[in-house]
C-alpha positions as CSV (number, residue, x, y, z in Angstrom):
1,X,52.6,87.0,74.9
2,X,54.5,86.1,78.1
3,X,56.4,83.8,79.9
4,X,58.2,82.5,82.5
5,X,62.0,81.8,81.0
6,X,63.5,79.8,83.6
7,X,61.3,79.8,86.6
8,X,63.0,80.3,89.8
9,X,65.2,77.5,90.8
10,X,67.6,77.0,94.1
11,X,71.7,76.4,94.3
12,X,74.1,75.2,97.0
13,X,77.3,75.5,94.2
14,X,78.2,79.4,93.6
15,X,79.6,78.0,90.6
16,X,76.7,76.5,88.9
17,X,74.6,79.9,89.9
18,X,77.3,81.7,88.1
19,X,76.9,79.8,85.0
20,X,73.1,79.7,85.1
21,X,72.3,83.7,85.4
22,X,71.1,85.0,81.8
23,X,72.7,87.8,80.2
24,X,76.0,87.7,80.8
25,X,79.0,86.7,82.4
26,X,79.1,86.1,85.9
27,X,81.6,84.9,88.9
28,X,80.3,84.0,92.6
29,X,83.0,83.8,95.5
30,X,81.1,82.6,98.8
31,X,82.6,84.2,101.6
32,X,81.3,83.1,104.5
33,X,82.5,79.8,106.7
34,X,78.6,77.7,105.8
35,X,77.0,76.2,103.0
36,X,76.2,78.3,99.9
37,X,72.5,78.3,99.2
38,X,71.2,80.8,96.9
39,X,68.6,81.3,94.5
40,X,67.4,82.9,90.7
41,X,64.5,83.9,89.6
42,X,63.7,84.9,85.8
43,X,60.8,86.4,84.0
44,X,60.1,88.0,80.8
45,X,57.4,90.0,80.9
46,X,57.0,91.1,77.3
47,X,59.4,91.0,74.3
48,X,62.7,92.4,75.6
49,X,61.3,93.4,79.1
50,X,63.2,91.0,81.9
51,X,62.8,90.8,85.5
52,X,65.5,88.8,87.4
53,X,67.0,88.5,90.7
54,X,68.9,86.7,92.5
55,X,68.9,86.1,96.7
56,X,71.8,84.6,98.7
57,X,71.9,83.2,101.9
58,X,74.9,84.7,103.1
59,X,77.8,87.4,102.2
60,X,79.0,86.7,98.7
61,X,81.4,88.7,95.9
62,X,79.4,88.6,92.3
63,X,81.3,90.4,89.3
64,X,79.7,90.5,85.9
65,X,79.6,91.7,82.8
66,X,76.6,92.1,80.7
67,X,75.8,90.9,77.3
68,X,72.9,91.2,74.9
69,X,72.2,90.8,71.6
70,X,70.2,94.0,71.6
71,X,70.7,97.6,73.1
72,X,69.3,97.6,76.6
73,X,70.0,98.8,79.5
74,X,69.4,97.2,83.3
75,X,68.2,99.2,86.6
76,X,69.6,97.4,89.3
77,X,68.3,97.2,93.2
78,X,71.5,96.3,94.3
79,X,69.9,95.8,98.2
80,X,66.4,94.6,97.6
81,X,65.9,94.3,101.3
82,X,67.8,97.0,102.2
83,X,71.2,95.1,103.6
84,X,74.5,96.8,103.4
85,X,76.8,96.0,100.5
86,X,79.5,97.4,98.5
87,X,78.6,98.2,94.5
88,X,81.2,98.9,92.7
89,X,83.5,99.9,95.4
90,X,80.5,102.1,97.0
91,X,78.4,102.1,99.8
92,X,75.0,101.1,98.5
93,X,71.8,100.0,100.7
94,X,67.9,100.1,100.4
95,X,68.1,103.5,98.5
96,X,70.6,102.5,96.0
97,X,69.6,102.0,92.0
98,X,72.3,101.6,88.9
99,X,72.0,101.3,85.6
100,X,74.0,99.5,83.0
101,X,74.6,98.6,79.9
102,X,76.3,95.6,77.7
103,X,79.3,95.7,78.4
104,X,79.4,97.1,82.0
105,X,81.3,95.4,84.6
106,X,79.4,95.8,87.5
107,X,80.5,94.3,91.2
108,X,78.7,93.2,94.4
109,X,80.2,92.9,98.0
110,X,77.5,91.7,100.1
111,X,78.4,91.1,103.9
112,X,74.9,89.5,105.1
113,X,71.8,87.6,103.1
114,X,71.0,89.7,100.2
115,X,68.8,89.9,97.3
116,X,69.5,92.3,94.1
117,X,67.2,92.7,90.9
118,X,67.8,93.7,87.5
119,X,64.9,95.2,85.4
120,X,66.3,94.9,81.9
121,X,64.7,96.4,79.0
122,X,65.2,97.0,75.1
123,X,65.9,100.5,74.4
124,X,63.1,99.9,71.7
125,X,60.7,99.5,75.2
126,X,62.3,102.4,76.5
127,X,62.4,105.1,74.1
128,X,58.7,105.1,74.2
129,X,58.4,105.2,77.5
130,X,60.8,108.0,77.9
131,X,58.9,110.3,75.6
132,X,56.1,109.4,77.2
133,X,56.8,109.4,81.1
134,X,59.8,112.3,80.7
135,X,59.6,114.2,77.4
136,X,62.3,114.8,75.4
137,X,64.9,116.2,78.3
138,X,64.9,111.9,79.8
139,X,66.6,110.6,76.8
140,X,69.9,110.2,78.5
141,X,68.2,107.9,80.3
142,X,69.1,105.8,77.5
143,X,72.4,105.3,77.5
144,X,73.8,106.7,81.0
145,X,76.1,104.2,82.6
146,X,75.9,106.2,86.1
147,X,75.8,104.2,89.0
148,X,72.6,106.6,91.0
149,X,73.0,106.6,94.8
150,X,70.2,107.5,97.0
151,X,68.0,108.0,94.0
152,X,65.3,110.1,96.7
153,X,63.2,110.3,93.7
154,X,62.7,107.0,92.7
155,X,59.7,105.0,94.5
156,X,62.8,102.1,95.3
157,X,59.7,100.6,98.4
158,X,57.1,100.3,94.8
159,X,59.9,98.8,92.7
160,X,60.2,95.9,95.6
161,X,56.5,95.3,95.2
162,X,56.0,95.7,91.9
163,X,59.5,92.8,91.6
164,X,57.3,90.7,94.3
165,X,54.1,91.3,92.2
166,X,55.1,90.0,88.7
167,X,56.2,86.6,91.4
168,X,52.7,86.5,92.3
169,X,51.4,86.4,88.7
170,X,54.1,84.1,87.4
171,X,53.0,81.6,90.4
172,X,49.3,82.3,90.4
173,X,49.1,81.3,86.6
174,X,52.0,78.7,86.9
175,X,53.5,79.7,83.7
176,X,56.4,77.5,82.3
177,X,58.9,77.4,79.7
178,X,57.2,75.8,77.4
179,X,54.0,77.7,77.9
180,X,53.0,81.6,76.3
181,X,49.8,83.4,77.2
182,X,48.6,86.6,77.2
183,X,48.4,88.3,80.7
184,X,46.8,91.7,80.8
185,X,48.3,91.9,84.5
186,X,51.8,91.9,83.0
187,X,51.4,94.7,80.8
188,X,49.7,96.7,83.7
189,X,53.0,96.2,86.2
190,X,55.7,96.5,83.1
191,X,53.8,100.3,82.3
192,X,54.2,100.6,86.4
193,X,57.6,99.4,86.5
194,X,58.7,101.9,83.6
195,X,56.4,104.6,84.6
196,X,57.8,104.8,88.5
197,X,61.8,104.6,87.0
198,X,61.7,107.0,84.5
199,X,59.4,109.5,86.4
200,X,62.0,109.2,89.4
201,X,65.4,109.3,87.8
202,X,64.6,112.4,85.8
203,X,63.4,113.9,88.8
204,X,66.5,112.9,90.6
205,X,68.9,113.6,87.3
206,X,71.6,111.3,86.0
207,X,74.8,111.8,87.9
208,X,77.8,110.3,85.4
209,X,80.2,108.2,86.6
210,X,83.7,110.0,87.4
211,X,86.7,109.6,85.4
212,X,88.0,107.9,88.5
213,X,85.3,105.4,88.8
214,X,85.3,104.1,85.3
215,X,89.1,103.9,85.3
216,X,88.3,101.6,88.7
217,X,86.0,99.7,86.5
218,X,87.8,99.1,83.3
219,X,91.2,98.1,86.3
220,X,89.0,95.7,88.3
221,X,87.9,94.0,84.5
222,X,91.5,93.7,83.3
223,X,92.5,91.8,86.5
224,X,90.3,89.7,86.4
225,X,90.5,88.9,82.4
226,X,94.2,88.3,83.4
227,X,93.6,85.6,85.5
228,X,90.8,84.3,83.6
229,X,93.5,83.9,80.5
230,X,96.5,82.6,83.0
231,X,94.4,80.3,84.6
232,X,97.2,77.5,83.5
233,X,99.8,79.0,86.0
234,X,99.8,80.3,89.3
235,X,99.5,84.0,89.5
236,X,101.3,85.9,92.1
237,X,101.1,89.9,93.3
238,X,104.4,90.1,90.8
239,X,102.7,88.6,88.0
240,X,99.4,90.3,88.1
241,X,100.7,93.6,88.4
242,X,103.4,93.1,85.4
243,X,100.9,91.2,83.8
244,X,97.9,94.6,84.0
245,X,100.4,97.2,84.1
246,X,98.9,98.5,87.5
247,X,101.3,98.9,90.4
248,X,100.6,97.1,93.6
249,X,98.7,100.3,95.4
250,X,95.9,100.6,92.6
251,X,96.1,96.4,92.5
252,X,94.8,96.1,96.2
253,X,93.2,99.6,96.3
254,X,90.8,98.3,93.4
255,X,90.6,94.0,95.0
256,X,89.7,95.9,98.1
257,X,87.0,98.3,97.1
258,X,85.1,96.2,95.1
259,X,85.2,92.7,96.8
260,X,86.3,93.2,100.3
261,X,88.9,91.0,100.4
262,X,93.2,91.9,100.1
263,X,94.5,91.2,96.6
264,X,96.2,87.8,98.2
265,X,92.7,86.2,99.6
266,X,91.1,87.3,96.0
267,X,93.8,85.4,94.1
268,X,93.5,82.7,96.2
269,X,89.6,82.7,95.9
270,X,90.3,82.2,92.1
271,X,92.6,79.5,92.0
272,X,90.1,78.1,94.4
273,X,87.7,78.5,91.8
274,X,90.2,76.6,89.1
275,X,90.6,73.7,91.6
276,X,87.0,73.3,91.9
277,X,86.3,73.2,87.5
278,X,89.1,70.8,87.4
279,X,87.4,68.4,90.0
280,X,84.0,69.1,88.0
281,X,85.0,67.9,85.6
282,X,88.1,65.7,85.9
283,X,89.9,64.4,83.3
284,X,91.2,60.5,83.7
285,X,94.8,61.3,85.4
286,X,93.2,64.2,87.5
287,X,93.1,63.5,91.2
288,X,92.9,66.0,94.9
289,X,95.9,66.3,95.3
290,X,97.3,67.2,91.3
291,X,94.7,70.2,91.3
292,X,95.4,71.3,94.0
293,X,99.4,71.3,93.2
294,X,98.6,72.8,90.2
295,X,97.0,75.7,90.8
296,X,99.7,76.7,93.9
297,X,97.8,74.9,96.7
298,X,100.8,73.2,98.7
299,X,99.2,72.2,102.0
300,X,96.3,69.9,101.3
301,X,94.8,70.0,104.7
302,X,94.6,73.9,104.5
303,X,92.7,73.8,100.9
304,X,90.7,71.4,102.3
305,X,89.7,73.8,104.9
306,X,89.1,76.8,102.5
307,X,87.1,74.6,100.1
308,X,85.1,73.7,102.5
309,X,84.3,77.3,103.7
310,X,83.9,78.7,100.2
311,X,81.8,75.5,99.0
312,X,80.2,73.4,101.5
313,X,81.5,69.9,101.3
314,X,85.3,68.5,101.2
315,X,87.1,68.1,97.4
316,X,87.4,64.8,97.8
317,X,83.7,64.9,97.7
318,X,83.4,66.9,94.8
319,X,85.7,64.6,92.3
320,X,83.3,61.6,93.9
321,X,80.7,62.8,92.8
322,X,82.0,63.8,89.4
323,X,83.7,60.3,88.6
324,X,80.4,58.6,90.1
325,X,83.0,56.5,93.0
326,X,84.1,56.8,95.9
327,X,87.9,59.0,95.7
328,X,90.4,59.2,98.4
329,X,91.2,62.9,99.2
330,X,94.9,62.0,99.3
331,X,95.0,60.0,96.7
């Protein structure tokens, strides 16, 4: 039995795309001066068999960590349609796949429209496939957290229509949430799917990740847990690198490779971020101008300007809309 979990739906607030991608936790920084418009597409295709992905209009960061209440693993297409973009600090592009597993950190740079998928799978759907597809030699398939770059052996141009495919069938059948049937169709492009990234990565061999690169990831994780757990007061270079234990070279070295930005616009990008919950959801005494004082903005013309760029529409707007009246921004 089959079905469609959430359909594919359309966003213009990084924010609530963040909170509405499945299996784990996510973070979306626009960064791009126009509106955000993205969207996310989810199907399951069997028990423990997941196709998602998620398409953005313009160049966005996206870190993440994965959950599951299962062992499984995801094969990423970081660069469905082939756009440049940074993953995990690296250069990644049409021929780039990664794989993960819960826990995993991974991070997206794009610098134009983009559109990655995840193909996530139990190991219980995997093993079997494995044995069958690879023999014995592919079962560190199972559990390698290497991040593959031009994986030459893997049909990356059938993967893209095999992911446009299981649209088709989704659409054609106009499945819904509340709805389970039995599709023959979706067994036939889930034994495709596994068939053509098995056959192809142990062909192409798992490369693991260096020492380097995992150190980079566990770095870039801390950071941003730091923030995430001093979100009550403003975090400066000072505080972040006491705060991690990582001196200022490896602070920006890491901010850089795997966002883009300088270790100043990132922390500002994040107590952007804070400003915009607070006005989400205000509390009675909360106006413009207190969240933005509060989380280091000084100069309410200039965060009006970056909160514009990074969101599409003015605070003042967002706190309207939240409170259901009309707000002054300098109120």
């Amino acid at each position: 039995m089959y079905r469609v979990r959430s359909g594919q739906r359309s966003f213009d607030d990084p924010d609530a795309l963040a909170a509405t991608i499945p299996g784990g936790f996510f973070g979306v920084l626009p960064l791009e001066k126009m509106p955000f418009g993205a969207s996310l597409r989810d199907l399951e295709i069997g028990l423990g068999f997941l196709v998602r992905s998620v398409k953005t209009s313009g160049a966005v960061a996206i870190r993440s960590e994965f959950t599951a209440t299962m062992p499984c693993i995801a094969y990423l297409l970081p660069c469905l349609d082939g756009s440049p973009a940074l993953f995990d600090g690296l250069e990644a592009g049409g021929r780039t796949i990664a794989s993960r597993i819960v826990g995993h950190t991974p991070s997206l740079r794009t610098f134009a429209p983009n559109e990655v998928v995840n193909f996530t799978m139990s190991l219980g759907i995997l093993e079997p496939a494995v044995d069958a597809f690879a023999g014995k030699s592919g079962k560190p398939l199972l559990v390698s957290p290497s991040t593959i770059l031009n994986a030459v052996n893997v049909d990356i141009p059938r993967l893209r229509v095999l992911h446009r495919i299981t649209g088709e069938i989704a659409g054609q059948h106009r499945l819904s949430e509340s709805g389970a049937v039995a599709l023959p169709a979706f067994s036939l492009v889930r034994d495709e799917i596994l068939a053509t990234l098995v056959r192809g990565l142990a062909d192409t061999g798992v490369r693991p990740d260096h020492r380097a690169r995992q150190l980079q990831t566990h770095s870039m994780a801390k950071i941003d847990r730091y923030l995430d757990e001093h979100r009550a007061t403003v975090v400066g270079l000072q505080d972040l690198c006491s705060g991690t234990g990582l001196p200022l070279r490896t602070v920006e070295a890491i901010i850089r490779g795997r966002t883009g930005l300088s270790a100043l616009t990132y922390l500002r990008r994040r107590r952007l971020a804070f400003v915009r919950e607070a006005l989400l959801k205000p509390a009675s005494a909360t106006t413009v101008t207190s969240a933005a004082m509060q989380f280091g903005f000084w100069h309410l013309g200039r965060l009006s300007q970056y909160y514009h760029q990074a969101y599409g529409e003015l605070p003042s707007t967002t706190i309207s809309r939240a409170l259901g009246h009309p707000v002054s921004f300098l109120r």
